[in-house]
N, C-alpha and C positions, 0 to 999 in steps of 0.2 A: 425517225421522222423529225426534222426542222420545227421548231418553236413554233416558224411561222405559216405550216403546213398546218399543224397541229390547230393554231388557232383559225386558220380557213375551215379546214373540219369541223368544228366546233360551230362557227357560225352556221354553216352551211347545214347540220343537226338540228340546231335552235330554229331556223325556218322553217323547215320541215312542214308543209300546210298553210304555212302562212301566207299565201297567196300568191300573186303570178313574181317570180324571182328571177332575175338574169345577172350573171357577174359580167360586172365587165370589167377590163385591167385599167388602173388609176391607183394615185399615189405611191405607187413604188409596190403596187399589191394588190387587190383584188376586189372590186365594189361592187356590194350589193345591192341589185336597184331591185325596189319591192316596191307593183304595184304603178312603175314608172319615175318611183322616189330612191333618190338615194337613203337608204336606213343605216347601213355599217360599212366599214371599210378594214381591212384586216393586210398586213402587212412587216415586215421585219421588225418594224419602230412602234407596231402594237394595234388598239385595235381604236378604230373613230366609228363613235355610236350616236345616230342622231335618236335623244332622247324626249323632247319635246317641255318645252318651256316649264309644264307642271311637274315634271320630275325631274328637272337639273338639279334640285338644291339634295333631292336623295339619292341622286347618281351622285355625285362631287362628294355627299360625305362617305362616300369609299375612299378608302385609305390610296389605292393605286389612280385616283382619276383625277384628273385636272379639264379647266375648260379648253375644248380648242376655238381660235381666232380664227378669223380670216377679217381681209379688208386692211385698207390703211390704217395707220396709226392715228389717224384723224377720225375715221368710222367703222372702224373694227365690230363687229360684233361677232357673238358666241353662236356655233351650230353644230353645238355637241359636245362630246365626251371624247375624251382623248383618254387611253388607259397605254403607259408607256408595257414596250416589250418586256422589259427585264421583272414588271411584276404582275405578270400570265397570275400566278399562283391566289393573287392578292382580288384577281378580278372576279373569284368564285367563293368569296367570303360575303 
């Protein structure tokens, strides 16, 4: 199984009861809309997790997560957790 199969599974697990979920395909991968919200997105390039403002600063101190952007370089802001592909291993520490 694909890294990035693996990490769809994975998501798709951790939901599990979590309420009404539907994937729909976006970013190059597969988004989970929970509840009518986008909450994760899983894909080649790893996995985007919307965390919520009170716990970004203990998502981020994970060694594999960085913030993801959107928006211009003028009003960019943060809406989420970005965990790159290459460190899957690093996001279950």
């Amino acid at each position: 199984m694909l890294a990035e199969e693996q990490l769809t599974e994975s998501v798709r697990e951790a939901l599990v009861g979590a309420g009404a979920v539907r994937e729909v395909k976006m970013f190059g991968g597969i988004g989970f809309i929970l509840n009518g919200n986008l909450a994760v997105a899983a894909s080649k390039r790893g996995l985007l997790a919307r965390v919520g403002r009170e716990r970004q600063d203990d998502a981020l101190a994970r060694a594999a997560a960085r913030p993801m952007v959107t928006g211009s370089f003028k009003s960019h802001r943060s809406i989420g957790l970005r965990v790159t592909s290459t460190d899957h291993a690093a996001m279950y520490q």
